[in-house]
Each structure stands twice: as C-alpha cells, then as structure tokens.
Backbone as CSV, one residue per row, in Angstrom:
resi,resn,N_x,N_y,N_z,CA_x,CA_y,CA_z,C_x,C_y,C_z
1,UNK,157.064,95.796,161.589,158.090,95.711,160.606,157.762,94.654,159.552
2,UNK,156.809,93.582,160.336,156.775,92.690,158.866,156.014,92.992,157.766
3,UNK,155.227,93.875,158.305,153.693,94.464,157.380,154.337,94.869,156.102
4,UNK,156.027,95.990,156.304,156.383,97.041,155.574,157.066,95.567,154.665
5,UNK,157.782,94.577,155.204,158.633,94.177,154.394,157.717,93.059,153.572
6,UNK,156.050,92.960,153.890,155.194,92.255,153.218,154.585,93.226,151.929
7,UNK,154.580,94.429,152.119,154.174,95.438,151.497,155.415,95.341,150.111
8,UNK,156.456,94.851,150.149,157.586,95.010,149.313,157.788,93.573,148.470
9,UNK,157.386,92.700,148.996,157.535,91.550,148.681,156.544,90.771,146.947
10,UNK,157.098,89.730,146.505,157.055,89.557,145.489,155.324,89.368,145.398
11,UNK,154.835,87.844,146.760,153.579,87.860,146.351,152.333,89.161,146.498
12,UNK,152.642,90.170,147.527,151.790,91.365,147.315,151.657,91.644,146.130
13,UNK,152.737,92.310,145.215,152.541,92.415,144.445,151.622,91.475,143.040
14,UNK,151.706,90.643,143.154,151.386,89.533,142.279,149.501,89.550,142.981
15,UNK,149.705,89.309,144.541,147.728,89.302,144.401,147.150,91.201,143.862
16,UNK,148.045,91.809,144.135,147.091,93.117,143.410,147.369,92.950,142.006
17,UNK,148.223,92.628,141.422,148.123,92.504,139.690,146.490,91.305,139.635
18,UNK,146.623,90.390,140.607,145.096,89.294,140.370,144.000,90.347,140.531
19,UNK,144.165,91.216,141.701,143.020,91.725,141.965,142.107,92.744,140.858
20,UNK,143.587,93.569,140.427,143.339,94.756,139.697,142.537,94.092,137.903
21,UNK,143.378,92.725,137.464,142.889,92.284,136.141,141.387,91.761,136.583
22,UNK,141.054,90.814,138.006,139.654,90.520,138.137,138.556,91.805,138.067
23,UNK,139.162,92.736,138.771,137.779,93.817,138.739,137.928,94.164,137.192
24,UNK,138.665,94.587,136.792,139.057,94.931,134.901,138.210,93.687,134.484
25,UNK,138.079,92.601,134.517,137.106,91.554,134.112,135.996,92.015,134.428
26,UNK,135.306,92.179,135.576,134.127,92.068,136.286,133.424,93.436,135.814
27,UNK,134.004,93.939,135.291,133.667,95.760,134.860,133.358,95.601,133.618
28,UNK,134.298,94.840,132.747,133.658,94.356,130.932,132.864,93.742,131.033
29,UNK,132.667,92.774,132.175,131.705,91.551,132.294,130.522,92.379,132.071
30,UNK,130.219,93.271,133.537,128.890,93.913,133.464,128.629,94.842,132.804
31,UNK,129.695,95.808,131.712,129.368,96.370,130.970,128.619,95.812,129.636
32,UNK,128.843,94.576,128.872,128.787,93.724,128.287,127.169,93.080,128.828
33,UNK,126.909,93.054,129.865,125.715,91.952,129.970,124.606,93.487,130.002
34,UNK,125.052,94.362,130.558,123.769,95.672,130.758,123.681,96.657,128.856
35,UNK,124.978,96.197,128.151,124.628,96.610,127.141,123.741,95.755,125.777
36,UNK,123.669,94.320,126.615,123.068,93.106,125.758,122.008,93.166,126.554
37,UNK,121.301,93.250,127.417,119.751,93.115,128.284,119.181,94.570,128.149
38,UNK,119.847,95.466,128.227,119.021,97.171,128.280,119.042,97.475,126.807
39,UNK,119.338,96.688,125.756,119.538,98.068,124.619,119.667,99.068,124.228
40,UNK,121.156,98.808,124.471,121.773,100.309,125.067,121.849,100.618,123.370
41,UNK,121.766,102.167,123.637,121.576,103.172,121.939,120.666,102.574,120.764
42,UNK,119.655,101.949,121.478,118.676,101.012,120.375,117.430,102.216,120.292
43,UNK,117.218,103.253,119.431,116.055,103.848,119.120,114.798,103.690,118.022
44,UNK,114.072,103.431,119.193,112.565,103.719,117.893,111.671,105.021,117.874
45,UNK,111.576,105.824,116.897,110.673,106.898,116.751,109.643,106.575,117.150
46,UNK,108.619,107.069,118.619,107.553,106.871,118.300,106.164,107.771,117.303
47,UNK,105.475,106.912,116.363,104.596,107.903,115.893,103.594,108.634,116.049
48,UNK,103.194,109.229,115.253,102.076,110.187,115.328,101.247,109.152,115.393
49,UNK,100.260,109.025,116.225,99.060,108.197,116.517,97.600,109.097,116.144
50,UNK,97.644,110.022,116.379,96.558,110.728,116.310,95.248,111.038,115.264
51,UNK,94.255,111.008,115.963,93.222,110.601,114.825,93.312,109.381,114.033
52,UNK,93.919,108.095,114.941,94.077,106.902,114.110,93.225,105.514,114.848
53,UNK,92.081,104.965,114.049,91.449,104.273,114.776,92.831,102.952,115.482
54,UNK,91.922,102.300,116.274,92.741,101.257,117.153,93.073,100.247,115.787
55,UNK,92.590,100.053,115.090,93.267,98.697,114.342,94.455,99.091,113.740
56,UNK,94.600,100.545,113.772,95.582,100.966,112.560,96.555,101.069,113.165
57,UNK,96.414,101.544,114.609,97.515,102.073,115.922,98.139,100.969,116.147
58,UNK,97.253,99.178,116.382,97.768,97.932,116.337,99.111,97.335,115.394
59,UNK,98.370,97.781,114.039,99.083,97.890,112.997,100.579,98.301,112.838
60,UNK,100.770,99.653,113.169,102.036,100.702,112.931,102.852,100.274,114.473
61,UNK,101.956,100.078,115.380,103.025,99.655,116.531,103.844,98.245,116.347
62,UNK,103.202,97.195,116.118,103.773,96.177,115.647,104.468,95.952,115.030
63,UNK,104.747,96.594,113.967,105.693,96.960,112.398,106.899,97.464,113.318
64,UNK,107.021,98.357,114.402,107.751,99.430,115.040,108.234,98.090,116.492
65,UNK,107.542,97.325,116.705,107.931,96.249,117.830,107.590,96.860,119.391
66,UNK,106.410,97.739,118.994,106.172,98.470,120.233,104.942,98.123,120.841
67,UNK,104.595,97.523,121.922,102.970,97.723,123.115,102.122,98.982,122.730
68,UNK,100.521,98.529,123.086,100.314,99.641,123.198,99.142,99.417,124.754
69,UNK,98.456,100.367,124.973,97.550,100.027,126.133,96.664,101.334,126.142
70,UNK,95.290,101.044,126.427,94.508,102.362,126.399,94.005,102.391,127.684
71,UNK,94.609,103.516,128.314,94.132,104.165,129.209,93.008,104.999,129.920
72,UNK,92.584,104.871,128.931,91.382,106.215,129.204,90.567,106.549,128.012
73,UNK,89.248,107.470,128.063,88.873,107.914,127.090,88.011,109.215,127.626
74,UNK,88.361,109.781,126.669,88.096,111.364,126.685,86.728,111.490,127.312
75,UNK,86.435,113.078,127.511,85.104,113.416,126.529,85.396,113.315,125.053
76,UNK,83.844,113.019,124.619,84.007,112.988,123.069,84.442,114.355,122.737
77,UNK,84.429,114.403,121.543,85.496,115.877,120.716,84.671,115.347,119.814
78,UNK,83.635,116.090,118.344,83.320,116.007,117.520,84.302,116.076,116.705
79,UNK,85.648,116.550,116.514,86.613,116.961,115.733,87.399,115.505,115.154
80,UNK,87.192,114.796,116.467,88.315,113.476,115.879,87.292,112.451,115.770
81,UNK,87.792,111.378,115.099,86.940,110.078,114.467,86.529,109.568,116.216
82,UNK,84.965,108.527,115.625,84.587,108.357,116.789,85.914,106.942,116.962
83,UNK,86.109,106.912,117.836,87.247,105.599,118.671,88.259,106.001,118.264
84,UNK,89.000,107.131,117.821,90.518,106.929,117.531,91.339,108.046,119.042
85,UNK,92.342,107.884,118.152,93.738,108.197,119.319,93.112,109.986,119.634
86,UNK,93.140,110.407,120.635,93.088,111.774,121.231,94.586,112.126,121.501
87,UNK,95.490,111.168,122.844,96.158,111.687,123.141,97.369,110.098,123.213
88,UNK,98.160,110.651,123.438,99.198,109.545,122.974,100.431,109.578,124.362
89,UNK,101.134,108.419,125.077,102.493,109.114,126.158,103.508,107.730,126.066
90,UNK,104.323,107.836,125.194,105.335,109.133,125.153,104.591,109.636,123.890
91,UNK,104.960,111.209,123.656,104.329,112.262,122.327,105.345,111.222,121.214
92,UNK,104.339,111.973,119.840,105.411,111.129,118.765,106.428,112.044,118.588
93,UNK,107.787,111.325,118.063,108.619,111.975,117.901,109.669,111.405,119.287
94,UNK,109.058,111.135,120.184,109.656,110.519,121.158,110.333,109.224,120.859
95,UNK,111.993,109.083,120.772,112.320,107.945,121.535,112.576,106.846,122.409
96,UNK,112.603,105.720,121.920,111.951,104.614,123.395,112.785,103.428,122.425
97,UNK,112.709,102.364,123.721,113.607,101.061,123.198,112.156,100.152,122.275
98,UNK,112.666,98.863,122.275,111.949,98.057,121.141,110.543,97.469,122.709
99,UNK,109.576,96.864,122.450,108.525,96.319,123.425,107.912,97.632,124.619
100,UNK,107.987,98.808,124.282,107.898,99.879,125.261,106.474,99.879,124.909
101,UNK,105.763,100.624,126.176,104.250,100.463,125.922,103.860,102.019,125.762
102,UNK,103.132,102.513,124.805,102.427,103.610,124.546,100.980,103.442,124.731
103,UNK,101.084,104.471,125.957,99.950,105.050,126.864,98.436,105.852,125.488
104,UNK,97.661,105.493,125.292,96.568,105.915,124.851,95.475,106.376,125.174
105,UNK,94.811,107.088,125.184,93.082,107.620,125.345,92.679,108.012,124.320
106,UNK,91.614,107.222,123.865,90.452,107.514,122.928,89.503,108.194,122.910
107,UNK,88.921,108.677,121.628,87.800,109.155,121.843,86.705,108.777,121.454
108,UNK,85.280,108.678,122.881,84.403,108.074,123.008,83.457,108.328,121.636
109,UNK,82.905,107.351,120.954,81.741,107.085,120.216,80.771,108.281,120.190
110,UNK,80.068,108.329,121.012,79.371,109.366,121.717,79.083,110.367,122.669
111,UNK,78.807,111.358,122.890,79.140,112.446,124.233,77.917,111.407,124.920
112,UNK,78.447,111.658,126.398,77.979,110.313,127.333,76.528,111.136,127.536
113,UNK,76.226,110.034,128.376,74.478,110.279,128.461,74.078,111.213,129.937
114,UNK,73.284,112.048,129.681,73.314,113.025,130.992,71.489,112.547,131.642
115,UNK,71.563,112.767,132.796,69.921,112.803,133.246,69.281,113.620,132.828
116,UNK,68.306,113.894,132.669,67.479,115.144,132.671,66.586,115.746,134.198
117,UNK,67.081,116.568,134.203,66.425,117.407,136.034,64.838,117.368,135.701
118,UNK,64.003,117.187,137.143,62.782,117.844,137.027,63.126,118.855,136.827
119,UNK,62.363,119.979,136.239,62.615,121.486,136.499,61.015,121.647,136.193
120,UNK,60.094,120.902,135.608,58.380,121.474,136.058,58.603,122.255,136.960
121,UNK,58.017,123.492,137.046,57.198,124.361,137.910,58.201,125.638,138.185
122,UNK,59.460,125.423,137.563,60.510,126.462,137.450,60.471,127.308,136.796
123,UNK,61.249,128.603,136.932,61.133,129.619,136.278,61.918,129.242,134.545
124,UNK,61.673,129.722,133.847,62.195,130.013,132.642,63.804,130.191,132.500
125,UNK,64.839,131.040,132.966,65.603,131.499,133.623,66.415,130.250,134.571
126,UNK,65.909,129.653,135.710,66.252,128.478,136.350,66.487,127.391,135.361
127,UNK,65.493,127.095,134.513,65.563,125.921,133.624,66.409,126.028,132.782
128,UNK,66.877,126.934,132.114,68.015,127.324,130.816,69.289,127.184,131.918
129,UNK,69.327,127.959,132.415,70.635,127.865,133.116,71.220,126.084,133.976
130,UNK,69.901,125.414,134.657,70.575,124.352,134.818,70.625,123.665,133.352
131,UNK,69.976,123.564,132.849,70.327,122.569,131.651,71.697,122.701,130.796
132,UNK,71.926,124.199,130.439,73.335,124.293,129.886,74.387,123.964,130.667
133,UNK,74.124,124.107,132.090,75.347,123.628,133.466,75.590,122.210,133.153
134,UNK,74.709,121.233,133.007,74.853,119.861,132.906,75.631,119.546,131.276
135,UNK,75.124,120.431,130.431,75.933,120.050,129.233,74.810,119.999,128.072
136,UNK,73.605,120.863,128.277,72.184,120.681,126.974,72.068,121.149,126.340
137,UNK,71.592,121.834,125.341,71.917,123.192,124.510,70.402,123.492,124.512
138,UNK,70.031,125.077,124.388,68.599,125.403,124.458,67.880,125.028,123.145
139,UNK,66.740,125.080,122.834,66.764,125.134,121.600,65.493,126.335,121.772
140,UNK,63.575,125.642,121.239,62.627,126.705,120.841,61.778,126.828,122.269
141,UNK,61.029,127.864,122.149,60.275,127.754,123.413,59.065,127.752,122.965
142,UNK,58.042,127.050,123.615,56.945,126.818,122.916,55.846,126.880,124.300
143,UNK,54.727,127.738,124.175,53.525,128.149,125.484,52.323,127.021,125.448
144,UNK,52.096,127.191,126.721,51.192,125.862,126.736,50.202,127.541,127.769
145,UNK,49.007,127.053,127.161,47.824,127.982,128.400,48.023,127.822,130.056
146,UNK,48.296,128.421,130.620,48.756,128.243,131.739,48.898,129.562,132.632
147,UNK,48.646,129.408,133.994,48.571,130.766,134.499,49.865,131.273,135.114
148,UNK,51.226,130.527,135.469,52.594,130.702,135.351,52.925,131.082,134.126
149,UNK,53.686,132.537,134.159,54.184,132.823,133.037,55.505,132.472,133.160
150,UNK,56.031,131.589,131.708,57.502,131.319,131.740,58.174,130.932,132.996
151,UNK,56.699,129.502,133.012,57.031,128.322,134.085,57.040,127.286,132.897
152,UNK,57.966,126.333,133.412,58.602,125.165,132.605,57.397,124.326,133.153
153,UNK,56.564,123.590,131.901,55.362,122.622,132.023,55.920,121.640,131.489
154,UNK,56.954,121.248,130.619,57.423,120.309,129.752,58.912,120.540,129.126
155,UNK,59.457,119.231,129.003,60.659,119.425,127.657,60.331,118.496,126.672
156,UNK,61.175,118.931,125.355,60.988,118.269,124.101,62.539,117.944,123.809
157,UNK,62.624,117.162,122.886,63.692,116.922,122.205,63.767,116.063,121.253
158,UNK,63.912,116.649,119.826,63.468,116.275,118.335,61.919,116.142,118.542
159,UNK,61.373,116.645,118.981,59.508,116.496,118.989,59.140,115.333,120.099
160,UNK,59.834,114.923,120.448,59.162,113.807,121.526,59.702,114.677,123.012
161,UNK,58.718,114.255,123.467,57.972,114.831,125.174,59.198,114.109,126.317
162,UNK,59.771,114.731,127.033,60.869,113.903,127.687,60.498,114.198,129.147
163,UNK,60.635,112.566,130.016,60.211,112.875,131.414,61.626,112.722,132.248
164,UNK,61.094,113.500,133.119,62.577,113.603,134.053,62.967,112.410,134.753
165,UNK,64.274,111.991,134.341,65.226,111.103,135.234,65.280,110.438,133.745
166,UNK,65.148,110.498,132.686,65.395,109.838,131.777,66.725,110.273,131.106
167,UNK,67.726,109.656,129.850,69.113,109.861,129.673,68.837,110.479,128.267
168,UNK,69.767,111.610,127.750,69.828,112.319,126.727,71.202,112.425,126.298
169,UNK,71.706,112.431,125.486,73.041,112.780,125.323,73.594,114.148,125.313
170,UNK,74.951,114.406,126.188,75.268,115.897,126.042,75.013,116.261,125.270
171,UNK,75.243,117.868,124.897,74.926,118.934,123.793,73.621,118.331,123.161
172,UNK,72.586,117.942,123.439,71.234,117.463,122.560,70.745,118.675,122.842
173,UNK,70.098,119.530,121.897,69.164,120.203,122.190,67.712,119.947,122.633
174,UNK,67.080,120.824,123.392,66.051,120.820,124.561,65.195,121.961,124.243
175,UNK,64.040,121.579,123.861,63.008,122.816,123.919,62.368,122.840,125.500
176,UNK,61.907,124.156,125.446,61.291,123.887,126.893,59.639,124.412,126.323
177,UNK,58.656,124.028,127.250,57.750,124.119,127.334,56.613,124.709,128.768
178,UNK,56.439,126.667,127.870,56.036,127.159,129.422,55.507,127.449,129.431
179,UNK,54.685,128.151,130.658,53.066,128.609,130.552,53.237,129.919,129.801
180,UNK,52.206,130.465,129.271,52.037,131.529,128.521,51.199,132.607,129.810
181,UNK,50.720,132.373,130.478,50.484,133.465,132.033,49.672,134.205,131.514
182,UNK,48.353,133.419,130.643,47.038,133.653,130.489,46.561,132.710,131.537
183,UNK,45.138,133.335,131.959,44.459,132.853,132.973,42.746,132.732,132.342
184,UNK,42.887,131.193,132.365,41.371,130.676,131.518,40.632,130.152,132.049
C-alpha cells in the first residue's frame, strides 16, 4: 500500500520531472557534441583526378582540405601520362567530409622489366608463343646456316644480340634468330 500512495505523492512526481528534463539535457548534449566532432552535413565534391600527375593531385586536394595516399600502381597503360592518377577511391563526384583520404594508383613510368627465357634450340613455334605469353611482341626473323630448320639460335632487339636471363621491357619487340635447315 505504501508503494501506491508513493506513486501519488508530490516528490515522485517532482524526481521524474528531474529525470525526464536530465535525459532532455543529455540528448541535446550529445546531439550537439556528435554534430560539432563528425561534421554532420559538411560536403566536399571529390574530383576528377585522372590523368593528373601527383603534384597537381597535391595541389587540388589541399585547396579541397582533403588527404591523399597512393596505393598502388598499375600496369603501365601507354594511354595515360607516365606517373599520373589511373584510378581514384572514393570515384569523383563522390562526397566525403573535410581531411578524408583518397585512395590512388598510378601509372608506372615504364611497362616493368620481364626476363628473357633460354629458348636456343627450340622450335620456331615454341619460341613465339612463349615470348608473347610473358608479354614480347614478335618482330623479323632472320636465318643463320644451320642444320635445324626454324630452330631459335639467337634473339635480337633493336639490333643488339640478347642473352638469356637478361631484363627487357614488356611489349619490346624480339627478333628471333633460326637455322635456315641447310646442311654445310
């Protein structure tokens, strides 16, 4: 019985009016501190980066109050400048708050450097096919006297003689050099 006639009484009432205005405080409070620390509805466009060397990307992000960080770098692409932006995260056009970091990969200077296979003593056929697998492009074929016909005796590339295990750059073209399968 006393619970009901405490339930009716002046101070109940009076600590839930305290209780109900403290949480009503504590609710503006933290609405108020998460809309001053998160920047809340604060947008920056991010831009088109693409095809833009790094000093320039430095440049336009800073102006914008934005990070940037490079992640990665391609294969080269002949299409875009050597060192600039390939790919960009977030895409432009994307919104983001002020100090956000945009993810980058560049593209490399040069297509990277490949080995070159023995292939002496291989068929004609064997040698074209691994070399384009690795990334070489064919170029002339040129006979050396030899009693293997369209056996690989040599490669060239721009006129100089290339020995195996040495580095070429992808897509370089490659002459090969094979016997002509006369017997002298």
């Amino acid at each position: 019985m006393n619970f009901f006639r405490f339930l009716k009484s002046k101070s109940f009432f009076i600590q839930i009016g305290i209780a109900i205005v403290s949480v009503s405080l504590l609710i503006m409070g933290i609405k108020w501190w998460l809309s001053f620390t998160t920047n809340h509805d604060q947008k920056i466009q991010v831009p088109d980066l693409n095809k833009m060397s790094l000093s320039n990307v430095e440049t336009k992000l800073k102006e914008l109050n934005l990070d940037f960080l490079v992640i990665d770098s391609a294969s080269y692409n002949p299409k875009y400048p050597k060192r600039s932006v390939i790919e960009q995260t977030p895409e432009s056009g994307s919104f983001v708050k002020e100090k956000r970091k945009v993810y980058l990969t560049l593209n490399p200077s040069k297509y990277r450097d490949i080995t070159i296979p023995d292939l002496n003593g291989r068929s004609k056929r064997q040698a074209i096919t691994q070399l384009q697998s690795v990334g070489f492009k064919i170029g002339q074929f040129s006979y050396v006297s030899d009693i293997g016909k369209d056996v690989v005796r040599g490669l060239k590339s721009d006129g100089k003689k290339l020995r195996p295990g040495a580095k070429l750059a992808k897509n370089a073209i490659i002459d090969l050099i094979l016997g002509d399968g006369k017997r002298r």
